[in-house]
ZATOR-364078 format. One record per residue: x, y, z of N, C-alpha, C in turn; residue number from 1; residue in one letter. Coordinates in pm, whole numbers, plus 50000, padded with zeros to 5 digits. Layout:
   n.X   n.Y   n.Z  ca.X  ca.Y  ca.Z   c.X   c.Y   c.Z  nr rest
     X     Y     Z     X     Y     Z     X     Y     Z NUM    A
...
//
This chain:
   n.X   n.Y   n.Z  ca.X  ca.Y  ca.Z   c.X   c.Y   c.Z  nr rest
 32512 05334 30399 32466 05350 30535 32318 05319 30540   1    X
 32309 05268 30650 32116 05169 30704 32086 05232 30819   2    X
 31983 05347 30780 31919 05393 30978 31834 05272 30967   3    X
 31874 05224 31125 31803 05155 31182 31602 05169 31203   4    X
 31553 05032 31237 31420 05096 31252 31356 05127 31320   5    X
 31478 05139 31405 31410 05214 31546 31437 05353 31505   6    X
 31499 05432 31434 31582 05560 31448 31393 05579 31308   7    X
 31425 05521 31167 31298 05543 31143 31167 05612 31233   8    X
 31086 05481 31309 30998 05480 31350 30996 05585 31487   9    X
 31123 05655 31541 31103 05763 31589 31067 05898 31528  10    X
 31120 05871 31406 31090 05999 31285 30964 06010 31277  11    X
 30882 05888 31212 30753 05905 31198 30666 05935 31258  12    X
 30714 05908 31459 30619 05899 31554 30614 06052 31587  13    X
 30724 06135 31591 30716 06252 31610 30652 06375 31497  14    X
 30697 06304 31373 30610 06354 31238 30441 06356 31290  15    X
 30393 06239 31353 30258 06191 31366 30179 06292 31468  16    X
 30315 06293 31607 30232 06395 31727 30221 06582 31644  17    X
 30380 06596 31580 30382 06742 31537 30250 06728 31483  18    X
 30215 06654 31367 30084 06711 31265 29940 06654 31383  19    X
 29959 06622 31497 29845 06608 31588 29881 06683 31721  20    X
 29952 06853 31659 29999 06918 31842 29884 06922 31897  21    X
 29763 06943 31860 29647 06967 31912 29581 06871 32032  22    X
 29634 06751 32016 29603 06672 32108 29695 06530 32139  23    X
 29649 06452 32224 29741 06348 32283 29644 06262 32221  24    X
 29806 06179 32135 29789 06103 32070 29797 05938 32166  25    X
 29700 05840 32111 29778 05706 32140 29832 05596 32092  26    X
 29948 05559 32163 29984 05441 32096 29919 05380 31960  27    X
 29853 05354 31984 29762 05272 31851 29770 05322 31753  28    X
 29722 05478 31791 29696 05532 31655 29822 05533 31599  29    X
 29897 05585 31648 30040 05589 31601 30103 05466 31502  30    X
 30101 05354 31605 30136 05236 31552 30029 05187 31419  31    X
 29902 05223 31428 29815 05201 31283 29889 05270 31163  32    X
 29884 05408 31221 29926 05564 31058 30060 05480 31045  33    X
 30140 05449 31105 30296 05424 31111 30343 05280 31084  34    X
 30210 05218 31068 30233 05043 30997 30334 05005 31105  35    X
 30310 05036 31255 30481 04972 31324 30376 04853 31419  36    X
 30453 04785 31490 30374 04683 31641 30378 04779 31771  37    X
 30282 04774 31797 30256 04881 31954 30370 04820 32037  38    X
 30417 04658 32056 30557 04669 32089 30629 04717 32088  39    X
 30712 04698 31941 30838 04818 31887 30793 04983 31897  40    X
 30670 05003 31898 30654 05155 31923 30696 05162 32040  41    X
 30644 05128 32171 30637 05111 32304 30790 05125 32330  42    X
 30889 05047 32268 31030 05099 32305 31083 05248 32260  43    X
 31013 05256 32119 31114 05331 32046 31049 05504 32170  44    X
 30875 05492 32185 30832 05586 32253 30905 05635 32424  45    X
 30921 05502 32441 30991 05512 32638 31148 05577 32561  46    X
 31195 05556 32466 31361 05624 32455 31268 05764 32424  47    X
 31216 05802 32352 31203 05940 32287 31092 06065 32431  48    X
 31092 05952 32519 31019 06031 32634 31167 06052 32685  49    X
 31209 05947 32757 31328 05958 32818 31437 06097 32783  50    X
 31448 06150 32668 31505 06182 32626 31421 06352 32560  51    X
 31323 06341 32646 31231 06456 32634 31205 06502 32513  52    X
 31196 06444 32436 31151 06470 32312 30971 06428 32315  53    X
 30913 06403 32395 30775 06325 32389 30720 06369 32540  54    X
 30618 06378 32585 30533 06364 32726 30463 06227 32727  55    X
 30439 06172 32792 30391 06036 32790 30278 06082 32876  56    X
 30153 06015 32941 30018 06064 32993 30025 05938 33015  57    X
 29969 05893 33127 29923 05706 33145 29819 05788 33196  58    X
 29713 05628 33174 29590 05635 33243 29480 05643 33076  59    X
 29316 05672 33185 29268 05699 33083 29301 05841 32985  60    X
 29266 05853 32884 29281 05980 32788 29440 05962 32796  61    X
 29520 05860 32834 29637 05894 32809 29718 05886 32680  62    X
 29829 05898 32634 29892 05866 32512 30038 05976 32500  63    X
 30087 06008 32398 30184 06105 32410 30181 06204 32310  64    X
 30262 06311 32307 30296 06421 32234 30389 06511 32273  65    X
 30424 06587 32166 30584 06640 32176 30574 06735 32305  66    X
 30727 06706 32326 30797 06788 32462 30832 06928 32423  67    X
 30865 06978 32331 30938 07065 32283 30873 07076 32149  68    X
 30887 07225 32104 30852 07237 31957 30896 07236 31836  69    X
 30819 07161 31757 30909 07123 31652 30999 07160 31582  70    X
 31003 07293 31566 31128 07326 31531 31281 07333 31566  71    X
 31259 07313 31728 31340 07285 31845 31364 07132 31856  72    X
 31345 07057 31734 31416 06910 31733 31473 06848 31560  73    X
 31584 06859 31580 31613 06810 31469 31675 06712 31444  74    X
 31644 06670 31325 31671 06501 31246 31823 06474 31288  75    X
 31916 06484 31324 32025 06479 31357 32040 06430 31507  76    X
 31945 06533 31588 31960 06442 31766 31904 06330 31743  77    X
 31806 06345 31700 31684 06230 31684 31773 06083 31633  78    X
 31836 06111 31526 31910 06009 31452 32041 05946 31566  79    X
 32124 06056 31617 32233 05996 31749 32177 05935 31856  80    X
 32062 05975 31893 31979 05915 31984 31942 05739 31964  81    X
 31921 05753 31851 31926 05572 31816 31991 05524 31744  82    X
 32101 05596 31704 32242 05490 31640 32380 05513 31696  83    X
 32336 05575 31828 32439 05579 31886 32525 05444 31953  84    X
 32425 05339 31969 32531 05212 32005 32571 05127 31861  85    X
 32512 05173 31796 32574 05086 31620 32694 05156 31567  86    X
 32834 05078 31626 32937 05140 31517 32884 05151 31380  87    X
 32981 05262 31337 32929 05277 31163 32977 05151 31099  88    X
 33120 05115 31147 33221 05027 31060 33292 04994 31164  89    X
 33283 04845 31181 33403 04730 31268 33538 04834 31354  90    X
 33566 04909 31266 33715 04994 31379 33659 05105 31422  91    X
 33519 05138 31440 33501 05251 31510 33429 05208 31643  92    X
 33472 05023 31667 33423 05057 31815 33568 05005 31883  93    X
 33549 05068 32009 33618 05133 32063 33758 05020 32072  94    X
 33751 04910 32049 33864 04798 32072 33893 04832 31932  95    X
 33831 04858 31840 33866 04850 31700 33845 04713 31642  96    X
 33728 04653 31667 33701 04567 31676 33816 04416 31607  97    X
 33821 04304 31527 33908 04237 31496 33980 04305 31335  98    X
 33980 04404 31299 34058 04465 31184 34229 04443 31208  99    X
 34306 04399 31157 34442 04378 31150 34515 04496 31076 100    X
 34445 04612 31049 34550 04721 31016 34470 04852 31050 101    X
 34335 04827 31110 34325 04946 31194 34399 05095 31271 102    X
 34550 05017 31305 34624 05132 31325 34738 05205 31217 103    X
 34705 05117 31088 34781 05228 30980 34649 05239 30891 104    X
 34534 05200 30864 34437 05224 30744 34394 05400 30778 105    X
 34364 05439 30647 34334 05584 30602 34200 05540 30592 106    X
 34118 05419 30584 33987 05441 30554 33925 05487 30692 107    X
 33965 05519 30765 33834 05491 30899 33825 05669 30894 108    X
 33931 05726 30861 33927 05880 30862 33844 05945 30773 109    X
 33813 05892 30668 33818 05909 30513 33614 05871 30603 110    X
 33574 05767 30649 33423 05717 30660 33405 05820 30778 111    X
 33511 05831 30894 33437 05987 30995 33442 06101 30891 112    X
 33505 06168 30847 33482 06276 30773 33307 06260 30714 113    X
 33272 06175 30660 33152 06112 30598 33033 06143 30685 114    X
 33114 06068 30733 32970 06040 30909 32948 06199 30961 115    X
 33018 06253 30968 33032 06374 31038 32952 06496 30901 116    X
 32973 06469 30792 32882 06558 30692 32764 06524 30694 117    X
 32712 06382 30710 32576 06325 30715 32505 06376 30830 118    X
 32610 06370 30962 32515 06440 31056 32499 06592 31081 119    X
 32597 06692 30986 32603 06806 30974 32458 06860 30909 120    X
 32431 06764 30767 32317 06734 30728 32192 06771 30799 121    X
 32200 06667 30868 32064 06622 30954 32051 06711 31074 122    X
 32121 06792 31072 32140 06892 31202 32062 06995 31110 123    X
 32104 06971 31038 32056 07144 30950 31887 07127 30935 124    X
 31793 07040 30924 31668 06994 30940 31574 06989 31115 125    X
 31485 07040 31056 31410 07034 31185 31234 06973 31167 126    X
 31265 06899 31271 31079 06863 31238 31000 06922 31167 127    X
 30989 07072 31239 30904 07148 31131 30908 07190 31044 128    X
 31076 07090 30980 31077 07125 30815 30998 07029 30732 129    X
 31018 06924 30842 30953 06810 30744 30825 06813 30771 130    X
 30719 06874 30824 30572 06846 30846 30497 06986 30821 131    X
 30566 07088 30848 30528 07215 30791 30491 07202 30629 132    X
 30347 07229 30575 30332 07275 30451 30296 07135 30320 133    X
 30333 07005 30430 30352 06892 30395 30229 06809 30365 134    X
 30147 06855 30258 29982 06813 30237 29929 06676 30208 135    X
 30065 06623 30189 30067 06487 30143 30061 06398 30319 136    X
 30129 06415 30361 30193 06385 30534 30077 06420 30598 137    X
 30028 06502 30584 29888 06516 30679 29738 06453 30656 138    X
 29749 06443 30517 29666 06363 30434 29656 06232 30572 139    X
 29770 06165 30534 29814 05997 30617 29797 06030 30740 140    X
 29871 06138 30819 29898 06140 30960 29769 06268 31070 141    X
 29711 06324 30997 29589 06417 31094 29499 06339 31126 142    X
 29455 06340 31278 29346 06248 31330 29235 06396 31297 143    X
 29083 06288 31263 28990 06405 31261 28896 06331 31389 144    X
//
Protein backbone atom coordinates (compact mmCIF):
# COMPACT_ATOMS: atom_id res chain seq x y z
CA UNK A 1 0.00 0.00 0.00
CA UNK A 2 1.15 3.91 -1.32
CA UNK A 3 -0.47 7.00 0.73
CA UNK A 4 -0.75 9.28 -1.69
CA UNK A 5 1.03 12.79 -1.59
CA UNK A 6 -1.52 14.57 -0.98
CA UNK A 7 -2.68 12.41 2.17
CA UNK A 8 1.35 12.86 3.16
CA UNK A 9 1.61 16.53 2.80
CA UNK A 10 -1.62 16.96 4.85
CA UNK A 11 0.17 15.11 7.71
CA UNK A 12 3.02 17.33 7.67
CA UNK A 13 1.01 20.54 7.24
CA UNK A 14 -0.93 19.89 10.32
CA UNK A 15 2.28 18.45 12.21
CA UNK A 16 3.72 22.12 11.15
CA UNK A 17 0.50 24.38 12.48
CA UNK A 18 0.19 21.84 15.86
CA UNK A 19 4.07 22.60 16.69
CA UNK A 20 3.19 26.51 15.59
CA UNK A 21 -0.50 26.62 17.78
CA UNK A 22 0.81 29.83 18.85
CA UNK A 23 0.34 31.53 15.75
CA UNK A 24 -0.92 31.66 12.03
CA UNK A 25 1.14 30.14 9.97
CA UNK A 26 1.74 30.88 6.05
CA UNK A 27 1.64 29.12 3.16
CA UNK A 28 5.27 29.52 2.45
CA UNK A 29 6.45 28.72 5.45
CA UNK A 30 4.77 25.61 5.38
CA UNK A 31 5.57 24.76 1.88
CA UNK A 32 9.58 25.72 2.71
CA UNK A 33 9.71 23.28 6.39
CA UNK A 34 7.59 20.73 4.17
CA UNK A 35 9.87 20.77 0.85
CA UNK A 36 6.12 20.79 -0.96
CA UNK A 37 5.05 23.72 -4.10
CA UNK A 38 2.74 26.42 -2.52
CA UNK A 39 0.57 24.95 -5.44
CA UNK A 40 0.14 21.41 -4.22
CA UNK A 41 -0.02 22.90 -0.66
CA UNK A 42 -2.76 25.35 -1.76
CA UNK A 43 -4.96 22.23 -2.70
CA UNK A 44 -4.06 19.86 -0.16
CA UNK A 45 -4.77 23.21 2.49
CA UNK A 46 -8.47 24.30 0.74
CA UNK A 47 -9.44 20.18 1.37
CA UNK A 48 -8.11 20.25 5.05
CA UNK A 49 -10.01 23.75 5.66
CA UNK A 50 -12.99 22.43 3.98
CA UNK A 51 -13.11 19.74 6.11
CA UNK A 52 -12.37 21.82 9.31
CA UNK A 53 -9.45 20.51 10.21
CA UNK A 54 -7.53 24.06 9.45
CA UNK A 55 -8.89 27.99 9.71
CA UNK A 56 -7.69 29.69 6.73
CA UNK A 57 -7.24 33.87 7.41
CA UNK A 58 -6.90 35.75 3.88
CA UNK A 59 -5.59 39.03 3.72
CA UNK A 60 -2.69 40.60 5.30
CA UNK A 61 -1.24 38.57 8.52
CA UNK A 62 -3.18 35.91 6.91
CA UNK A 63 -2.24 32.11 6.66
CA UNK A 64 -3.75 29.03 8.54
CA UNK A 65 -3.87 26.89 11.66
CA UNK A 66 -5.65 24.12 13.27
CA UNK A 67 -9.49 24.06 13.71
CA UNK A 68 -9.64 21.69 16.41
CA UNK A 69 -7.09 20.32 18.85
CA UNK A 70 -4.73 18.11 18.20
CA UNK A 71 -5.58 15.52 19.92
CA UNK A 72 -9.11 15.73 18.50
CA UNK A 73 -7.65 14.66 14.94
CA UNK A 74 -6.43 11.57 14.07
CA UNK A 75 -4.18 9.95 11.39
CA UNK A 76 -6.99 7.81 10.23
CA UNK A 77 -9.71 10.79 9.26
CA UNK A 78 -6.92 12.63 7.95
CA UNK A 79 -5.79 9.57 5.78
CA UNK A 80 -9.90 8.77 4.44
CA UNK A 81 -10.07 12.25 3.75
CA UNK A 82 -7.52 11.87 0.88
CA UNK A 83 -7.72 8.34 -0.25
CA UNK A 84 -10.99 8.19 -0.26
CA UNK A 85 -11.43 8.39 -4.19
CA UNK A 86 -8.33 5.81 -4.78
CA UNK A 87 -9.73 2.26 -4.83
CA UNK A 88 -7.31 0.12 -2.83
CA UNK A 89 -7.47 -2.69 -5.65
CA UNK A 90 -9.31 -2.72 -9.28
CA UNK A 91 -12.66 -4.70 -7.60
CA UNK A 92 -13.18 -2.35 -4.93
CA UNK A 93 -14.58 0.22 -7.19
CA UNK A 94 -17.81 0.10 -7.33
CA UNK A 95 -18.36 -1.61 -11.08
CA UNK A 96 -15.62 -3.89 -9.89
CA UNK A 97 -13.73 -2.56 -12.21
CA UNK A 98 -12.59 -5.10 -15.48
CA UNK A 99 -11.64 -8.29 -13.04
CA UNK A 100 -13.31 -11.51 -14.60
CA UNK A 101 -13.81 -13.37 -11.29
CA UNK A 102 -14.54 -10.64 -8.99
CA UNK A 103 -17.76 -12.35 -8.07
CA UNK A 104 -16.23 -15.73 -6.84
CA UNK A 105 -12.43 -14.40 -5.72
CA UNK A 106 -11.73 -14.63 -1.78
CA UNK A 107 -9.00 -12.07 -2.34
CA UNK A 108 -10.95 -8.81 -2.18
CA UNK A 109 -12.26 -10.00 1.43
CA UNK A 110 -9.00 -11.24 2.58
CA UNK A 111 -7.39 -7.09 1.29
CA UNK A 112 -10.81 -5.35 3.23
CA UNK A 113 -10.14 -7.21 6.33
CA UNK A 114 -6.45 -5.54 5.76
CA UNK A 115 -7.65 -2.17 4.87
CA UNK A 116 -9.92 -2.09 7.71
CA UNK A 117 -6.88 -3.07 10.43
CA UNK A 118 -4.69 -0.36 8.79
CA UNK A 119 -7.31 2.11 9.39
CA UNK A 120 -8.17 0.70 12.87
CA UNK A 121 -4.44 1.55 13.24
CA UNK A 122 -4.46 4.99 12.27
CA UNK A 123 -7.56 5.72 14.25
CA UNK A 124 -5.82 4.73 17.31
CA UNK A 125 -3.13 7.85 16.70
CA UNK A 126 -3.69 11.36 17.17
CA UNK A 127 -1.76 14.41 16.11
CA UNK A 128 -0.71 15.01 19.41
CA UNK A 129 0.82 11.74 19.42
CA UNK A 130 2.94 12.48 16.78
CA UNK A 131 4.21 16.11 17.74
CA UNK A 132 3.87 15.93 21.48
CA UNK A 133 7.46 15.41 23.09
CA UNK A 134 8.83 15.14 19.47
CA UNK A 135 12.36 17.19 19.78
CA UNK A 136 13.51 16.13 16.65
CA UNK A 137 10.03 17.53 14.68
CA UNK A 138 10.27 20.76 16.31
CA UNK A 139 13.85 21.16 15.75
CA UNK A 140 12.59 21.28 11.59
CA UNK A 141 9.06 22.58 12.16
CA UNK A 142 9.00 25.69 15.21
CA UNK A 143 9.01 29.15 13.66
CA UNK A 144 11.13 31.48 16.04
Amino acid sequence: MRLTTRTNLAMRTLMFCALNADRTVRTAEVAERCNASENHLGQVINTLGHQGLIRTVRGRGGGIRLARDPANINVGEVTRIFEADSAFAECFQPDGGSCPIVSVCRLRGVLSSALEAFYDTLDRVSLDDLVRDNMGLARMFVLR
